[in-house]
N, C-alpha and C positions, 0 to 999 in steps of 0.2 A: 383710521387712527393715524395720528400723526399733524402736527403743527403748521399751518399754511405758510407762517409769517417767517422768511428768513432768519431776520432777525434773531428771531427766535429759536430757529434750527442753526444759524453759525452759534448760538452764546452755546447751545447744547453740546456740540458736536466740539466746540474748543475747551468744555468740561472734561469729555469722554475719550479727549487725549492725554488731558492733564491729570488723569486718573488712572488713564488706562495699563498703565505699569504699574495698579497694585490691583487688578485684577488678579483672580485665578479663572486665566481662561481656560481651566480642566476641570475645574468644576460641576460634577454631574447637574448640580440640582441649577445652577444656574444655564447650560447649554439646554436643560431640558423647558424651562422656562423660554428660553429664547428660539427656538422649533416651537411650541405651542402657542407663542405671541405670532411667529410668519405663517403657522397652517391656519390657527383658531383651535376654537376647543368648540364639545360639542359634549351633547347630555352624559355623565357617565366616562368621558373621557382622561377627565381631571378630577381630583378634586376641588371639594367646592368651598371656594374663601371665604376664609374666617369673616369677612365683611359682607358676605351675602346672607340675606335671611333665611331664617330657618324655612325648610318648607318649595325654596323656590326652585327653578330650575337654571343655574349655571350654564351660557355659554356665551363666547365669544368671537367674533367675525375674523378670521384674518385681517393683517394689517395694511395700510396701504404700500400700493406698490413704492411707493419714496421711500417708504422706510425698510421696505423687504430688499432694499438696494443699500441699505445701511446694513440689514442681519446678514446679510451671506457673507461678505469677508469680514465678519465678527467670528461667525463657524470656524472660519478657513483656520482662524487660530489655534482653534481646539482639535487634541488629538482624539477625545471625547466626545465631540461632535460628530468624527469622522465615523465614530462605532456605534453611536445610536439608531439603530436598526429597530423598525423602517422608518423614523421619522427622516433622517439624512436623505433617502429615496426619495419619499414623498415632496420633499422638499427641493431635490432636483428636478422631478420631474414635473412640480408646480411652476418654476421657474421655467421651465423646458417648453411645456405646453398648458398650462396655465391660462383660462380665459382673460385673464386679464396681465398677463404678460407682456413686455416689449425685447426688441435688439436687446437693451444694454440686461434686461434681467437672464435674458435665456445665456447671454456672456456668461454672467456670473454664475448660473444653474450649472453651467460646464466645466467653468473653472472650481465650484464647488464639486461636483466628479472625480476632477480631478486627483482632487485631496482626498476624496475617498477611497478612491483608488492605491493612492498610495499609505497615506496613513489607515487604514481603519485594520484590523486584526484578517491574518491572514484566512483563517474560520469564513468572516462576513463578506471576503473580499471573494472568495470561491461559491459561495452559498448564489451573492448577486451577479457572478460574472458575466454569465447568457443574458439577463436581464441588460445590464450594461451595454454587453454588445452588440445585440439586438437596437439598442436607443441609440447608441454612435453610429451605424449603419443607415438607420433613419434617418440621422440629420446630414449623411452625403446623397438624399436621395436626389436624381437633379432639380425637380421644385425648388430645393432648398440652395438660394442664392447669395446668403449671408456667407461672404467668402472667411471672414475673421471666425466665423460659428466653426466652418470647415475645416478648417485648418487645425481649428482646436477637437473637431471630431478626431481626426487621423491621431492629432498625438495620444488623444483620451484612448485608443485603440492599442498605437505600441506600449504606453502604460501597460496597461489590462494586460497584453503577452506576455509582460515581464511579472506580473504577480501570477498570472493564469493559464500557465502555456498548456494546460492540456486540453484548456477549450480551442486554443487554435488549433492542437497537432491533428484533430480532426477534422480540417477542414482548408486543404490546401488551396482551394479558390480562390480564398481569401487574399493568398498573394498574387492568385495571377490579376483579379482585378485593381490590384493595388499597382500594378505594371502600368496597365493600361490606363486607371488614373491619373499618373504619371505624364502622360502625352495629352489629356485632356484637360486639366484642368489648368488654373492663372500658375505663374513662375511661384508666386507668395505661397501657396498652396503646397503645389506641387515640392516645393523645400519642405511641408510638412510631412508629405507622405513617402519623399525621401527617408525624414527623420525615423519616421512609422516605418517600413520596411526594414529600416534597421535593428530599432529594437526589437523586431517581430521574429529577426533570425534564429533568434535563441531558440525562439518554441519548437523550432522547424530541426532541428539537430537530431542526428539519429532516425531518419525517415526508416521505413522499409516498404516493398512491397510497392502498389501502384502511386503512391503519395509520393514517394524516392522520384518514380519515374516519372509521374508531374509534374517535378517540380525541375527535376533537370531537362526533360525536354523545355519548359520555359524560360533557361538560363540558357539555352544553348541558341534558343529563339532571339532572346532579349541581345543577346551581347555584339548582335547581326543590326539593331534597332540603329536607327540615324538620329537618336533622338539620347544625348549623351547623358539623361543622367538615367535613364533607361541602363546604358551599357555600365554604369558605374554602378547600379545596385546589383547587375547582372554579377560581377565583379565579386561584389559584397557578400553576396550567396554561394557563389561556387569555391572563395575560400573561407566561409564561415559554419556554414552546414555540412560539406562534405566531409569526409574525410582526407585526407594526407593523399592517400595512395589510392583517391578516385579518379581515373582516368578521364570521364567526361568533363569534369572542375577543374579538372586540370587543362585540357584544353582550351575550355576558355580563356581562363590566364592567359595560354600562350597567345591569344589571336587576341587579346587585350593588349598586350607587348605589342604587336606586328600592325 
């Protein structure tokens, strides 16, 4: 589905600007119409239009990929979009891993997460979070060489800690491999997992027990690292997690000084 001839796709597409401020783009029955146009519909899924005959069976193919490159930042606009559960899923992870997917859709798949992430109700955003971070995980596996995908992995991650910190607080590794990503991966990158590590701090506040002592032996590691933005998250952690009057975050500070 979808128009071959230019032409005909710029006259479209210079309508749907000229238009496009008297949208309601929160419109339920409309976002839900527009997720049903990029999955398809299928027997029982939908109902079946007024314009179909009595009798027949209803369904529809998804759209092409040219135009599911038009629906995703149409989504992005609706806060509506972001809370329809599962179609918002389905519809990331079509774009994600999708047979017939490219680069520039599984972008937009991400950056459609994104908005999930932050916009969709705090309810839908805790319900999919392990889902989510399970999928952003995936796409830093090293196979995956799309460094723009990457980058937008790690931030899709510090997101998530700031809606979901108590999927992190269980699972201190998380930072320590976000350390050492840090030294492996490109500079462009690497600013994003800076950025990720930062947001992530918050989750990480109020440790106790061996997670505490995880995570400061790893700051007391890191701020020794020859590799400076290493010693600047190191930094980041030992006065944002700890407390005041923690002696080991506090040394670091000082040997951060000296």
């Amino acid at each position: 589905m979808g128009d071959t001839r230019q032409s005909v796709v710029d006259f479209a597409e210079d309508k749907l600007k000229l238009f496009g401020a008297s949208f309601d783009w929160n419109s339920k029955s409309l976002m839900s119409r527009l997720c049903n146009l990029f999955l398809g519909m299928q027997q029982g899924q939908a109902a079946r239009p007024q314009t179909a005959p009595q009798g027949k069976v209803f369904s529809r193919p998804p759209v092409s990929l040219a135009l599911k490159l038009k629906l995703v930042p149409v989504l992005m606009k609706s806060v509506v979009a972001a809370n329809m559960f599962p179609s918002s899923v389905n519809i990331i992870f079509e774009c994600l891993f999708g047979e017939s997917t490219n680069g520039r859709l599984r972008l937009r798949g991400l950056e459609l997460m994104h908005h999930v992430i932050l916009k969709a109700n705090q309810s839908i955003v805790v319900k999919i979070s392990p889902l989510l971070l399970n999928t952003l995980n995936r796409l830093l596996l090293p196979e995956e060489e799309d460094q723009k995908l990457r980058e937008l992995a790690y931030v899709g991650i510090g997101q998530l800690s700031i809606r979901c910190p108590q999927v992190f607080k269980k699972d201190v590794n998380l930072v320590v491999k976000m350390f050492k990503s840090l030294q492996e991966e490109s500079n462009d990158v690497g600013l994003a997992i800076q950025e990720c590590l930062s947001m992530m701090s918050q989750a990480y506040m109020d440790l106790e027990g061996l997670s505490a002592v995880t995570l400061e032996a790893l700051i007391l590691e890191e701020i020794e690292n020859e590799y400076a933005k290493a010693r600047l998250a190191a930094i980041h952690y030992a006065s944002t997690v700890f407390p005041f009057d923690h002696v080991a975050s506090r040394y670091v500070c000082l040997l951060a000084c000296g």
